[in-house]
C-alpha positions as CSV (number, residue, x, y, z in Angstrom):
1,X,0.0,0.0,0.0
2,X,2.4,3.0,0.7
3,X,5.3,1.9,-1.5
4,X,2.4,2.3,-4.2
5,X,1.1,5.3,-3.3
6,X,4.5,7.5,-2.3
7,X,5.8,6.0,-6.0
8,X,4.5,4.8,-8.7
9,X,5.0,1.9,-9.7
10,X,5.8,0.9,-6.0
11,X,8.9,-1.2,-5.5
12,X,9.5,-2.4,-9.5
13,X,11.4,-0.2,-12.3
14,X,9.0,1.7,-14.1
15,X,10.5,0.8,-17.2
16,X,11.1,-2.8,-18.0
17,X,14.8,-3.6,-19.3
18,X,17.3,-5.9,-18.9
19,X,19.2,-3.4,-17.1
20,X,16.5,-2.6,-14.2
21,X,16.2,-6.2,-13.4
22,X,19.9,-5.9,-12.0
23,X,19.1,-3.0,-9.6
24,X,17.7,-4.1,-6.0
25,X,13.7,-2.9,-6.0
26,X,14.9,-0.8,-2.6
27,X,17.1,1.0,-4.8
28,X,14.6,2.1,-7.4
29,X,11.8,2.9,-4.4
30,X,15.3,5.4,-2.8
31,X,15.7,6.9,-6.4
32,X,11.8,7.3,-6.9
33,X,11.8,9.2,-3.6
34,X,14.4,11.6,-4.1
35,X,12.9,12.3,-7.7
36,X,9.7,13.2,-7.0
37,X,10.3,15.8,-4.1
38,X,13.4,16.9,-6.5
39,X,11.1,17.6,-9.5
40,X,8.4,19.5,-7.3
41,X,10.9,21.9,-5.7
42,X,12.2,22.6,-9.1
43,X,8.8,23.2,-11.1
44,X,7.3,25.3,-7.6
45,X,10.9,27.8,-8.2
46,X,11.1,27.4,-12.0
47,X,7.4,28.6,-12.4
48,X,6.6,32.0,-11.4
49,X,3.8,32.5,-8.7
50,X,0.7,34.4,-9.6
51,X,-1.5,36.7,-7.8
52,X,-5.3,36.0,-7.8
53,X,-6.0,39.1,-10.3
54,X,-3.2,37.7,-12.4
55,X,-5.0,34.5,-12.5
56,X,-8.1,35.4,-13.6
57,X,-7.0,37.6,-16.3
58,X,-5.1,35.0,-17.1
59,X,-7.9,32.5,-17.6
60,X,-10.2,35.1,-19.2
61,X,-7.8,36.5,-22.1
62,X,-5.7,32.8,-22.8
63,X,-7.3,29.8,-21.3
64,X,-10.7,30.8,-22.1
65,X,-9.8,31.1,-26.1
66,X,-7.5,28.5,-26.2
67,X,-10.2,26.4,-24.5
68,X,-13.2,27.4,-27.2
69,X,-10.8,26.8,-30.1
70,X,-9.7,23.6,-28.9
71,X,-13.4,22.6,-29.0
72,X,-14.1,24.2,-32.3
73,X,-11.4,22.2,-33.8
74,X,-12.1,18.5,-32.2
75,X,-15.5,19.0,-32.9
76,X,-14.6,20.1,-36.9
77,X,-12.6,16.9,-36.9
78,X,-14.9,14.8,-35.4
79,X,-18.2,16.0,-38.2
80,X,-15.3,16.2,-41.1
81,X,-14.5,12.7,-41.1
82,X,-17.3,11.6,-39.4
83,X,-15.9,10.0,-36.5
84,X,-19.1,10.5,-34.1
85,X,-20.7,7.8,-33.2
């Protein structure tokens, strides 16, 4: 149970190859560990951090758009080659 939820994959490689069979499964839970926390300090300082106003102008003048378009053009696919079920 918490070797699956703190990594996923739990105790195994995530990728199977020859090579990962070789490696002890403690190791690749100790590498998993240190990965994860390693990769969320980087993205939280990588990232700048928005203010709420920021935010929401941000969702209203790009994600909004970018949203509608995105349906606009799955939908025009989907009729187009007739795809719907």
């Amino acid at each position: 149970g918490p070797c699956t939820s703190l990594s996923p994959g739990g105790w195994p490689p995530i990728l199977d190859l020859p090579i990962s069979k070789k490696i002890p499964g403690s190791i690749w839970f100790s590498i998993k560990v240190i990965l994860f926390p390693f990769l969320y300090i980087w993205v939280r300082a990588a990232f700048p951090r928005y203010r709420y106003d920021q935010l929401m102008g941000l969702g209203r003048k790009v994600f909004l758009p970018l949203s509608l378009a995105r349906v606009v053009v799955v939908s025009g696919v989907l009729v187009t080659f007739q795809w719907l079920p």
